[in-house]
DOMIRO-390827 format. One line per field, with one value per atom (N, C-alpha, C): residue number from 1; residue in one letter; atom name; x, y, z. Coordinates in pm, 1 decimal, padded with zeros to 6 digits, always signed. Example, Ala and Ser with C-alpha at 12.3 -4.5 7.8 and 13.67 -1.06 7.14 Angstrom:
2
seq c(1;1;1;2;2;2)
type c(A;A;A;S;S;S)
atom c(N;CA;C;N;CA;C)
c1 c(+01319.0;+01230.0;+01320.0;+01285.0;+01367.0;+01290.0)
c2 c(-00569.0;-00450.0;-00330.0;-00225.0;-00106.0;+00003.0)
c3 c(+00780.0;+00780.0;+00780.0;+00708.0;+00714.0;+00787.0)
//
This chain:
161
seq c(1;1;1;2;2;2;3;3;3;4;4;4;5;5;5;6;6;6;7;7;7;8;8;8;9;9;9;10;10;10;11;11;11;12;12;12;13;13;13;14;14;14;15;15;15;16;16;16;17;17;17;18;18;18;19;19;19;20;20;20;21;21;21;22;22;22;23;23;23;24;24;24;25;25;25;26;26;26;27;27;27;28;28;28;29;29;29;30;30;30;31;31;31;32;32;32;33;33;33;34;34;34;35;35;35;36;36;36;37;37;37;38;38;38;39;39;39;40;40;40;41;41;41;42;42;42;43;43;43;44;44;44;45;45;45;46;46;46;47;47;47;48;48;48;49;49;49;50;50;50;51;51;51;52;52;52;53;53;53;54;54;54;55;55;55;56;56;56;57;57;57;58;58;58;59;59;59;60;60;60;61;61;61;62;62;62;63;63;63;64;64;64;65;65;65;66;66;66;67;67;67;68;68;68;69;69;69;70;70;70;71;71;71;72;72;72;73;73;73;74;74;74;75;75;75;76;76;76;77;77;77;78;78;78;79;79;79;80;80;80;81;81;81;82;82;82;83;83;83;84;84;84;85;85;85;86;86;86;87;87;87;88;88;88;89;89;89;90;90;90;91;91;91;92;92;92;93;93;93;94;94;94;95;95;95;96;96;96;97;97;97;98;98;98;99;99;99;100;100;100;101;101;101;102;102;102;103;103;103;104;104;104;105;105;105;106;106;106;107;107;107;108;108;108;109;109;109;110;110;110;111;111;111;112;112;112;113;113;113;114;114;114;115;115;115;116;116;116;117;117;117;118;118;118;119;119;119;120;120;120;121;121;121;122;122;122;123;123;123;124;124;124;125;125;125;126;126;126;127;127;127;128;128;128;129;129;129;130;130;130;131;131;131;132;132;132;133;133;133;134;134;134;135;135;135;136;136;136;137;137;137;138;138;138;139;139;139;140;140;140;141;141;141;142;142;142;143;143;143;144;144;144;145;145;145;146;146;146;147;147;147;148;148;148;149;149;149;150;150;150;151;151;151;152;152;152;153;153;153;154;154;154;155;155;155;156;156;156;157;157;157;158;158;158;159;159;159;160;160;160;161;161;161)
type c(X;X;X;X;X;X;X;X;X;X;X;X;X;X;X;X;X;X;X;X;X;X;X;X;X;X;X;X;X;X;X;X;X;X;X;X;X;X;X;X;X;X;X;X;X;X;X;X;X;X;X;X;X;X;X;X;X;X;X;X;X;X;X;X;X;X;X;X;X;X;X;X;X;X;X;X;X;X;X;X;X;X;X;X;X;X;X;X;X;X;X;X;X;X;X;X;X;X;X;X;X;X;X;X;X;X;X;X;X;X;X;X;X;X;X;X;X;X;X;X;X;X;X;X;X;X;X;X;X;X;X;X;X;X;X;X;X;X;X;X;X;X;X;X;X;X;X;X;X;X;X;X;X;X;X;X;X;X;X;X;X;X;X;X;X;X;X;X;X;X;X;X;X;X;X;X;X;X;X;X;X;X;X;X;X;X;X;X;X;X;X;X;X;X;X;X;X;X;X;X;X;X;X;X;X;X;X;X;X;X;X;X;X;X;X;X;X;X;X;X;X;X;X;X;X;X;X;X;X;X;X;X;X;X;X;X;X;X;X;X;X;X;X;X;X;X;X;X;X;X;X;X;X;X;X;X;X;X;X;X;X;X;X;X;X;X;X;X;X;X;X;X;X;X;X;X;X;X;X;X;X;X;X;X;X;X;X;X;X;X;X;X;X;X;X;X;X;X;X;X;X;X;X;X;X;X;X;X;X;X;X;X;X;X;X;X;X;X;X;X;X;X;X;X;X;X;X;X;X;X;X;X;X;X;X;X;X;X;X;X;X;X;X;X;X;X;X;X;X;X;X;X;X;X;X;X;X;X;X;X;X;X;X;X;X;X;X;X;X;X;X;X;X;X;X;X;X;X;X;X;X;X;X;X;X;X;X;X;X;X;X;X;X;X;X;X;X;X;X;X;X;X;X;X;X;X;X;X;X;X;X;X;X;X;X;X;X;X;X;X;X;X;X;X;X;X;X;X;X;X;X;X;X;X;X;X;X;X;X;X;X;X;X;X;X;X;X;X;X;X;X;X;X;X;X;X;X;X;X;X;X;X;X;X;X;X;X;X;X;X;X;X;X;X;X;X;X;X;X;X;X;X;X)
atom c(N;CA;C;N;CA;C;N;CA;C;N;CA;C;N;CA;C;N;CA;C;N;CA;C;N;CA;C;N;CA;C;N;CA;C;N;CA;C;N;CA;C;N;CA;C;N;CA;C;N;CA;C;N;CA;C;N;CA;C;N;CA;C;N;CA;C;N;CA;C;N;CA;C;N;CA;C;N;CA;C;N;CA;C;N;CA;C;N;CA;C;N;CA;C;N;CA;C;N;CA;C;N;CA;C;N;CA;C;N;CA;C;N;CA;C;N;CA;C;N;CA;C;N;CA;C;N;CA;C;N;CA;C;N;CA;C;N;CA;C;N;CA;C;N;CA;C;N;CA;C;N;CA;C;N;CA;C;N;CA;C;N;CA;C;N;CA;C;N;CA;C;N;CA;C;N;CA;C;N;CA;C;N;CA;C;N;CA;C;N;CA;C;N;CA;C;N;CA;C;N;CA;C;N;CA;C;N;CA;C;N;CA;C;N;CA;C;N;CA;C;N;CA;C;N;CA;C;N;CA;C;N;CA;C;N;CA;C;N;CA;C;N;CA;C;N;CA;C;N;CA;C;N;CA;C;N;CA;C;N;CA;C;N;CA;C;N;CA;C;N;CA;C;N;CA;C;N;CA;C;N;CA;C;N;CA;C;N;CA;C;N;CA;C;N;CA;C;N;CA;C;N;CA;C;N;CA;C;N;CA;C;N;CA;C;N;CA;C;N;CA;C;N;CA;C;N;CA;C;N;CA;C;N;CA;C;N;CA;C;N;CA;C;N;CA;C;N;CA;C;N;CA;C;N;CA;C;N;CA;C;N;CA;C;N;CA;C;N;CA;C;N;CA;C;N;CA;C;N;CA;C;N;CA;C;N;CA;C;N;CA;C;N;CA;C;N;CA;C;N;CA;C;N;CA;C;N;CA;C;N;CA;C;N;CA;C;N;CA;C;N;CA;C;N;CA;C;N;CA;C;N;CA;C;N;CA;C;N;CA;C;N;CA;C;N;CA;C;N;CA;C;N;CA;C;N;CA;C;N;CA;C;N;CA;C;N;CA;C;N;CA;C;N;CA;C;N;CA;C;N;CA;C;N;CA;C;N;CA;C;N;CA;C;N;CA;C;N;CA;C;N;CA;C;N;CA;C;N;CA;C;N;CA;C;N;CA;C;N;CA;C;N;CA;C;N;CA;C;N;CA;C;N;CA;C;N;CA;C;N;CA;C;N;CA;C;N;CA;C;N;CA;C;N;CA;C;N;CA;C;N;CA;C)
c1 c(+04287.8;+04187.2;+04260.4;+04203.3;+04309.7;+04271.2;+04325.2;+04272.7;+04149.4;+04113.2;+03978.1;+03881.2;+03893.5;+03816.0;+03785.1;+03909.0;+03881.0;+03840.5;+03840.7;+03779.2;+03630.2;+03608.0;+03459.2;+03355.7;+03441.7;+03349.9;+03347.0;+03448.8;+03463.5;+03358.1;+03365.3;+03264.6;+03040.7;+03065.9;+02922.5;+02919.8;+02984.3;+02937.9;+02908.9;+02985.1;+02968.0;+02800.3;+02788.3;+02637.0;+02545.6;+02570.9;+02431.6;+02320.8;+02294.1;+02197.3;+02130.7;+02237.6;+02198.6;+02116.8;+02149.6;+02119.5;+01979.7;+01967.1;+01885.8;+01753.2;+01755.0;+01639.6;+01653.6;+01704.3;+01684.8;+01609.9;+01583.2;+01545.9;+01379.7;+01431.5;+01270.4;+01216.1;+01211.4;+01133.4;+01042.7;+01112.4;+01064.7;+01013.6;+00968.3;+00902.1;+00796.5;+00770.0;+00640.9;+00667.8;+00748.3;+00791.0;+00810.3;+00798.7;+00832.3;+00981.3;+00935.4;+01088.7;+01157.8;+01056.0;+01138.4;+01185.9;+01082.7;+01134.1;+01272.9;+01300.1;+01396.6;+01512.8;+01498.8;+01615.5;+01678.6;+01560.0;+01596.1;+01707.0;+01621.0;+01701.0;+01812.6;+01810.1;+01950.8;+02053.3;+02023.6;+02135.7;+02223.3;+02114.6;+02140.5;+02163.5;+02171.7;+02239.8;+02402.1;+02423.3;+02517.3;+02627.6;+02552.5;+02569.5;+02652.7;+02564.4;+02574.3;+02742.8;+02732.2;+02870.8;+02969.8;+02939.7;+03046.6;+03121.1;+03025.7;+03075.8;+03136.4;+03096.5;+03121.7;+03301.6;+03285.9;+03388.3;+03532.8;+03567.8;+03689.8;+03670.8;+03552.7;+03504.2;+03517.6;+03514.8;+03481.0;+03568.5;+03528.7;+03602.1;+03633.3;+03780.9;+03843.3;+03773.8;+03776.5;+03804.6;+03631.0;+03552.8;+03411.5;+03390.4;+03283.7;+03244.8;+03173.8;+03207.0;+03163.6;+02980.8;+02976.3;+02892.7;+02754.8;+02820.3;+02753.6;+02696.9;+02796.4;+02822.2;+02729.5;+02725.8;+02578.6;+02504.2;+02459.9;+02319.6;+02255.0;+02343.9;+02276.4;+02258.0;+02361.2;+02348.4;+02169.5;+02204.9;+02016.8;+01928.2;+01934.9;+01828.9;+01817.0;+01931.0;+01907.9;+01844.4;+01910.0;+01813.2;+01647.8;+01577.0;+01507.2;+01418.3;+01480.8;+01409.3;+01397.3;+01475.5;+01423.6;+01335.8;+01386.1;+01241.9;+01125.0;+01075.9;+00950.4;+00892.7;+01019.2;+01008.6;+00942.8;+01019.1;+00977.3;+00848.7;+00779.8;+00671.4;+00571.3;+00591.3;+00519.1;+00465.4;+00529.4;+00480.1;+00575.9;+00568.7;+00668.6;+00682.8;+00807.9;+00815.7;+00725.2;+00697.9;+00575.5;+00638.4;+00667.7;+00747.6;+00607.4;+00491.6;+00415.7;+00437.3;+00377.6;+00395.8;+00479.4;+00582.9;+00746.1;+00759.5;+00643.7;+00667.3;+00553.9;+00527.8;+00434.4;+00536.5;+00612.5;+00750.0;+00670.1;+00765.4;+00724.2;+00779.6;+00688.3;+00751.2;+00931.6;+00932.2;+01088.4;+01192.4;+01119.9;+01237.1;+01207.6;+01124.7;+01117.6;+01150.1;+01193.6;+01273.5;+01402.0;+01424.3;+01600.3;+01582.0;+01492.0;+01490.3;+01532.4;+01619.9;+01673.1;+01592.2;+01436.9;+01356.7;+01240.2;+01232.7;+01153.2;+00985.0;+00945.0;+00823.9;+00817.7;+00675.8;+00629.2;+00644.0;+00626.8;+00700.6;+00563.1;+00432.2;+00339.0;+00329.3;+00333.8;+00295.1;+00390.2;+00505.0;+00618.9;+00608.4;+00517.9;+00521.2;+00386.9;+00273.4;+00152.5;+00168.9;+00294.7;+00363.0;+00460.5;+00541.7;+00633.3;+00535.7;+00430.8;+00372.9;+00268.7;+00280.4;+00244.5;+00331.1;+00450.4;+00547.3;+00559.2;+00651.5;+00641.1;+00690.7;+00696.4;+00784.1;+00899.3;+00956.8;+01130.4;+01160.9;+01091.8;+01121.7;+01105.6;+01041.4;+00974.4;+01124.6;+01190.0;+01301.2;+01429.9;+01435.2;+01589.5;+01578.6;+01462.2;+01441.9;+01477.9;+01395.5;+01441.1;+01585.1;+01634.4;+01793.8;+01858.1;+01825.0;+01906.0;+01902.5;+01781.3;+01767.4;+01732.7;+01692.9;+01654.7;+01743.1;+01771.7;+01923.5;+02020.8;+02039.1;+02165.4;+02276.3;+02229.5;+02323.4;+02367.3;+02506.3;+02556.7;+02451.2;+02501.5;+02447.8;+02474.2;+02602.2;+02730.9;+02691.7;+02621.1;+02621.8;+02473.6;+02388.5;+02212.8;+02239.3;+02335.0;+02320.8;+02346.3;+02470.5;+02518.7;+02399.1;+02308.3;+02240.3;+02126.3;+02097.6;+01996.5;+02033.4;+02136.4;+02182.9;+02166.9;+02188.8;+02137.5;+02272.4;+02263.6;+02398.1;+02360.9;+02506.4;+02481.9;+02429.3;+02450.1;+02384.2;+02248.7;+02183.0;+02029.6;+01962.5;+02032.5;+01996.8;+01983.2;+02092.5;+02120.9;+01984.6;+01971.1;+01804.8;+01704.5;+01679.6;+01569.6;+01563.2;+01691.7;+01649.1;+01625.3;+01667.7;+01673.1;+01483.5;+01481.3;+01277.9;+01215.5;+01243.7;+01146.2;+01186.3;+01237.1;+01282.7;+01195.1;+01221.7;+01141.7;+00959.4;+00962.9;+00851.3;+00712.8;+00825.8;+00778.3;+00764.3;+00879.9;+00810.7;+00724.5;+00691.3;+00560.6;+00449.4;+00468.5;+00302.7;+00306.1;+00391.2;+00355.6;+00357.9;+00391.1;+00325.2;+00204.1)
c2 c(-02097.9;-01993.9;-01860.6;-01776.5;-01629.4;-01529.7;-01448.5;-01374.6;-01301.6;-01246.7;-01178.3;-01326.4;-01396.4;-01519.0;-01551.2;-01572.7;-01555.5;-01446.6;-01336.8;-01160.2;-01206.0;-01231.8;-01279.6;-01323.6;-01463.3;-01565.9;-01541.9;-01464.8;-01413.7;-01285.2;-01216.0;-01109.3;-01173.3;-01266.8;-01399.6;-01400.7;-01492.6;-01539.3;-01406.7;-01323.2;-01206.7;-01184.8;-01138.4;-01065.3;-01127.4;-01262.9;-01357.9;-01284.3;-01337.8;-01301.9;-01188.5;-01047.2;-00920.1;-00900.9;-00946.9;-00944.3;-01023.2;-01123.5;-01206.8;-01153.9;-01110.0;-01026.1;-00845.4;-00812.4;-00645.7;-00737.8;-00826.5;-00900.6;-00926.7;-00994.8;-01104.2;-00996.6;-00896.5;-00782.3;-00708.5;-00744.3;-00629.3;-00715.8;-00825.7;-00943.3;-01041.0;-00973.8;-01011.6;-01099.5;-01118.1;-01248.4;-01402.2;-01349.5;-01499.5;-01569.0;-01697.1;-01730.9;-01749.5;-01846.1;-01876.2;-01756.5;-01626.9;-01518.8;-01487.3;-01440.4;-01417.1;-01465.6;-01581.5;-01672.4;-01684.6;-01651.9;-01666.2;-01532.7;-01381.8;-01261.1;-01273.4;-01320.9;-01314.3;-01407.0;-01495.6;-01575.6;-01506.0;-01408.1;-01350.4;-01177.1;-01177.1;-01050.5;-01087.4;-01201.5;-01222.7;-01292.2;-01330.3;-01371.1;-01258.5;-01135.2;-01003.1;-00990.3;-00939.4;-00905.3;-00979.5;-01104.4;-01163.1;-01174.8;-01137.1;-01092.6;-00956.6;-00892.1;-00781.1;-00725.7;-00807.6;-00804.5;-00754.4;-00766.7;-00711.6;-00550.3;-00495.4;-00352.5;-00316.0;-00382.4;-00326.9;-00212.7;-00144.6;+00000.3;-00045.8;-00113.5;-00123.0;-00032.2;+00100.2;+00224.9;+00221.7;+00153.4;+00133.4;+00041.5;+00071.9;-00054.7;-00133.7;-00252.5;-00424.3;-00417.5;-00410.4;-00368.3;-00281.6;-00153.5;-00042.6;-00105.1;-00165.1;-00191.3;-00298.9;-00377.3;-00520.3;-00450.5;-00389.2;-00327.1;-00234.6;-00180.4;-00124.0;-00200.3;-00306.5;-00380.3;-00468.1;-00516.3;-00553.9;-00420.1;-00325.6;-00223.1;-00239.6;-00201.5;-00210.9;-00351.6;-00466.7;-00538.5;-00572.1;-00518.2;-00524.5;-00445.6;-00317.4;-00258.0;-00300.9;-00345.8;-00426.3;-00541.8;-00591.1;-00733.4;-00631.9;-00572.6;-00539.2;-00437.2;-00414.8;-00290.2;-00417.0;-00510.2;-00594.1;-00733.5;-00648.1;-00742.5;-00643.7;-00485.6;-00391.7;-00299.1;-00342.4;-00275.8;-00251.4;-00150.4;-00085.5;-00165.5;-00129.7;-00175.5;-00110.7;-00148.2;-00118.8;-00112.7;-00031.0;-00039.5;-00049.7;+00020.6;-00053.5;-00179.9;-00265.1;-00420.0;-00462.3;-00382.8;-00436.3;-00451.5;-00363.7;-00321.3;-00422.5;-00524.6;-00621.2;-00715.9;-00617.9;-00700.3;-00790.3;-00883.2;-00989.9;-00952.8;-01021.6;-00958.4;-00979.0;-01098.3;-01120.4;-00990.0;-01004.0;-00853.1;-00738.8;-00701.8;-00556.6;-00577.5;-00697.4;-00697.5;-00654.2;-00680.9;-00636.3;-00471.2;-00410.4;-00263.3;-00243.6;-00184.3;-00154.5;-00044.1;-00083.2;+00032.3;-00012.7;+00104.8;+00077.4;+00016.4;+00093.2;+00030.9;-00057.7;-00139.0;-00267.5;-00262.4;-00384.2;-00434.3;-00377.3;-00419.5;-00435.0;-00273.1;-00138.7;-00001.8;+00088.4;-00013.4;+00032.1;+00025.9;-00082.9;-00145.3;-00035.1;-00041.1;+00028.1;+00215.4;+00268.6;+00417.6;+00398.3;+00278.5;+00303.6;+00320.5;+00239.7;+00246.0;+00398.4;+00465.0;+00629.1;+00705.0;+00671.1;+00719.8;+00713.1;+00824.9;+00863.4;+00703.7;+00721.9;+00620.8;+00637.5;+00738.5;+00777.9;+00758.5;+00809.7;+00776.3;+00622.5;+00522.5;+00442.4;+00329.4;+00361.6;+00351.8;+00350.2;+00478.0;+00499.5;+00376.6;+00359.7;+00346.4;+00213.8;+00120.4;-00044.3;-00029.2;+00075.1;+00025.1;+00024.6;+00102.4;+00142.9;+00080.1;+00017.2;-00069.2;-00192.8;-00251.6;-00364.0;-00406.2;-00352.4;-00415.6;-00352.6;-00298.7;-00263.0;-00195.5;-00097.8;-00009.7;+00097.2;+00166.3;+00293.8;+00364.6;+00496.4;+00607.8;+00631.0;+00604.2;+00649.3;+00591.3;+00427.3;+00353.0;+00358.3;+00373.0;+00390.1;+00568.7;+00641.1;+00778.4;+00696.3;+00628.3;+00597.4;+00515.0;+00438.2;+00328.5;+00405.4;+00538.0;+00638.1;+00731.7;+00732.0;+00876.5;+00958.1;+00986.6;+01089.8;+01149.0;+01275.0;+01282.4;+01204.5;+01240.4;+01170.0;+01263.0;+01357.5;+01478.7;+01444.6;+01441.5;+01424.6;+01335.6;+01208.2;+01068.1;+01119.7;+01171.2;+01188.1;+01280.7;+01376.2;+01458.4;+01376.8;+01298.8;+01240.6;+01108.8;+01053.6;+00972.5;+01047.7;+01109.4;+01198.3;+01242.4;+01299.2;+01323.6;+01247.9;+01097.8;+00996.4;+00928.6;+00924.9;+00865.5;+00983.3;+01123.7;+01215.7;+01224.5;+01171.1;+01170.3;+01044.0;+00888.3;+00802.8;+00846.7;+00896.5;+00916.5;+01012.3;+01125.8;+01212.6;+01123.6;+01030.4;+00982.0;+00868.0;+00832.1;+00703.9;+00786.3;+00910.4;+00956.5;+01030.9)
c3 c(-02621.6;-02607.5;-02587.5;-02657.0;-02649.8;-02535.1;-02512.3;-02372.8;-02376.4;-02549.3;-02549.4;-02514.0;-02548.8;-02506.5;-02378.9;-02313.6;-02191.7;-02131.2;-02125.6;-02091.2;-02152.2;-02238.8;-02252.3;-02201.1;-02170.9;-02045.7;-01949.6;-01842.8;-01742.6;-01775.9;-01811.4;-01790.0;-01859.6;-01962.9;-02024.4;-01801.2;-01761.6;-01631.9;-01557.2;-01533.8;-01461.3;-01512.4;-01593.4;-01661.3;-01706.5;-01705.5;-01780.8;-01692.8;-01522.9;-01465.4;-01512.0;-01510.2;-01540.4;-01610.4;-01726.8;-01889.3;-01882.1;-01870.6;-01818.0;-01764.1;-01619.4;-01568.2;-01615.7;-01646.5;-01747.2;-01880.1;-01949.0;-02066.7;-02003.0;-01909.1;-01844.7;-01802.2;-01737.6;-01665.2;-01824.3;-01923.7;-02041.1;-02142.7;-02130.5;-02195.1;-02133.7;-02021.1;-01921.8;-01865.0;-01857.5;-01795.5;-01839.5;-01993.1;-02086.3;-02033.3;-01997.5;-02017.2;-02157.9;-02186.1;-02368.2;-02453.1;-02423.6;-02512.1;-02474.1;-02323.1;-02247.5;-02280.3;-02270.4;-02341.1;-02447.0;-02573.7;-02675.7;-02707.6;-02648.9;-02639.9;-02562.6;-02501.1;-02369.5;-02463.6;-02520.7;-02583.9;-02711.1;-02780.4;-02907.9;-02880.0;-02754.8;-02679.4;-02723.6;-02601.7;-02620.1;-02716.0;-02806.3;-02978.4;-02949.9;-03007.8;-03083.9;-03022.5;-02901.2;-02789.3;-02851.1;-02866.8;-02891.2;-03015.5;-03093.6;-03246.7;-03272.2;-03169.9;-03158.0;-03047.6;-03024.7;-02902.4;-02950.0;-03051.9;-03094.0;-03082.7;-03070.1;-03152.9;-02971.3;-02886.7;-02746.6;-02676.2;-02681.6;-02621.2;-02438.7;-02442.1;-02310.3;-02192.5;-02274.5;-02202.0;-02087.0;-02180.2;-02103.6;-01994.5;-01969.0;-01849.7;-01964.6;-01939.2;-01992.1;-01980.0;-01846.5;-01859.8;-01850.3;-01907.6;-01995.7;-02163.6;-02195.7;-02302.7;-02353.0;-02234.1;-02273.1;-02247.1;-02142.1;-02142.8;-02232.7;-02321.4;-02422.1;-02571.5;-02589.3;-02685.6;-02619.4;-02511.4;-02487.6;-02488.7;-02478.2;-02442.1;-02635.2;-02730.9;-02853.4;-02883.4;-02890.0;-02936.8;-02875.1;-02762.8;-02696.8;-02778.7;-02818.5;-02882.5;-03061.3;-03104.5;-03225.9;-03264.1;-03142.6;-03098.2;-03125.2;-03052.9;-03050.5;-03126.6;-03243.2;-03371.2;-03463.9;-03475.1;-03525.3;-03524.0;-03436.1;-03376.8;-03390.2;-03422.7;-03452.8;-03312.5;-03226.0;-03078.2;-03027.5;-02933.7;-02848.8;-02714.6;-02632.9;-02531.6;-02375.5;-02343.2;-02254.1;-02124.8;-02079.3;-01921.0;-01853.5;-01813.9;-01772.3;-01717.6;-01791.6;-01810.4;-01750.4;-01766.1;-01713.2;-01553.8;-01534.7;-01375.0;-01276.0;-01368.4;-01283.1;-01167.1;-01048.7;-01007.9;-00908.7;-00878.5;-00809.8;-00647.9;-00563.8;-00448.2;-00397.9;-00396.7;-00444.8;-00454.7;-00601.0;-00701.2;-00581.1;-00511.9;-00467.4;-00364.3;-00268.2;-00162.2;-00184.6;-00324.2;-00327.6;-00313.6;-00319.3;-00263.6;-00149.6;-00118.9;+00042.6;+00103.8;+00145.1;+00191.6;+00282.2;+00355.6;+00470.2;+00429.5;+00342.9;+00277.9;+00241.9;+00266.7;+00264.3;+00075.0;+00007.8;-00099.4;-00194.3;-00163.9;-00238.4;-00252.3;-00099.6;-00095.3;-00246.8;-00234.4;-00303.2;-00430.9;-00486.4;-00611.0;-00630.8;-00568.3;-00640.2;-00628.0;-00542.6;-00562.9;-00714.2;-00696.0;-00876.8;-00953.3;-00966.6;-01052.3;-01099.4;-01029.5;-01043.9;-01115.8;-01109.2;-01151.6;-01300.5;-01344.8;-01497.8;-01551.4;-01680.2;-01741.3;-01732.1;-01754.3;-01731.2;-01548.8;-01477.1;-01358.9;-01269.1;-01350.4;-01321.8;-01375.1;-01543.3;-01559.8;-01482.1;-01465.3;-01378.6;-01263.2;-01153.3;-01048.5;-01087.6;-01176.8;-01197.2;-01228.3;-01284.6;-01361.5;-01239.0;-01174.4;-01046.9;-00926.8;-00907.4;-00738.3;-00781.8;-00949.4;-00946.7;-01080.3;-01169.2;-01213.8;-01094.7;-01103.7;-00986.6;-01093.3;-01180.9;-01258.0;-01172.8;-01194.3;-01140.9;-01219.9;-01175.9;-01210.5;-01363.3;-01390.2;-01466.5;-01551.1;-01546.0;-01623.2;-01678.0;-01624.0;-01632.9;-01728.0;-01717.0;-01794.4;-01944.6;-01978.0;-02076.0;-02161.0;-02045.5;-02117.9;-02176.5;-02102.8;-02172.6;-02193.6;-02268.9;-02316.1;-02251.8;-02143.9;-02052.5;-01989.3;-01916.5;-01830.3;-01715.2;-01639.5;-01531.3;-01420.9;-01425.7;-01342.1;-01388.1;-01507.3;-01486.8;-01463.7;-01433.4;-01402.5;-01253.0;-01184.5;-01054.9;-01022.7;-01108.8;-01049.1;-01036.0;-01134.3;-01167.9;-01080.1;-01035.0;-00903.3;-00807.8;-00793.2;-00660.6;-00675.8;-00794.3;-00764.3;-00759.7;-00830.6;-00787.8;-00665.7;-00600.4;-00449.7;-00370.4;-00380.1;-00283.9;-00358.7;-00507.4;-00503.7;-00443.5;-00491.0;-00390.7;-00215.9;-00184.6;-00010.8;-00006.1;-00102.6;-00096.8;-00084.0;-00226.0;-00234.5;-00109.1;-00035.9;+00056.9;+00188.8;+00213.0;+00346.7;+00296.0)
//
């Protein structure tokens, strides 16, 4: 087995989960769909893996190969991806929020929230992306990722006091 091989599986184990729930959160919660995308995510990566820019984070690099195929799934099904929908979290998922608010107050304030802000906030407290890495995955800088959490965090504690 050659070392990109191994750098592979070591980073497949690192990110299955990741990949996995960023997939299941944006497919309603299908498992079978989930699966089927999460496997042919990492198809793609792996065919791809010679092309992998060292110089990146691993994974930056899956998460946008899923954000791309995520978005072809559902180019190809004739509908867009619905963050809405996406945001039906389970109480579970919103415990991993490190916040004083009760889970359910928290979930029915995201859900006020723009679509772009409603975004950053899952990449960020419920995948658990950097900053650095959530700019790259939306083309965005990282300074405006950094505003735009920063307004939906002060805009969630507006609307919950």
């Amino acid at each position: 087995m050659s070392r990109e091989d191994k750098q592979f599986i070591a980073n497949y184990n690192k990110y299955l989960d990741k990949i996995y729930n960023y997939i299941w959160y944006r497919v309603a919660f299908d498992k079978t769909v989930t699966e089927d995308l999460c496997s042919e995510v990492f198809l793609k990566a792996f065919k791809a893996y010679d092309n992998f820019d060292e110089s990146r984070s691993f994974q930056s690099w899956i998460y946008a190969i899923a954000k791309n195929h995520l978005s072809n799934y559902y180019r190809t099904r004739g509908r867009e991806v619905d963050i809405e929908n996406a945001l039906n979290l389970s109480c579970e998922t919103l415990e991993k929020i490190n916040t004083k608010i009760e889970a359910e107050e928290l979930f029915s304030e995201i859900d006020k929230l723009d679509s772009y802000s409603k975004e950053v906030i899952i990449l960020k407290y419920v995948d658990e992306l950097s900053t650095k890495e959530i700019a790259e995955l939306l083309e965005k800088e990282v300074n405006a990722v950094r505003v735009q959490l920063s307004r939906a965090i002060a805009k969630l504690k507006e609307q919950v006091n």
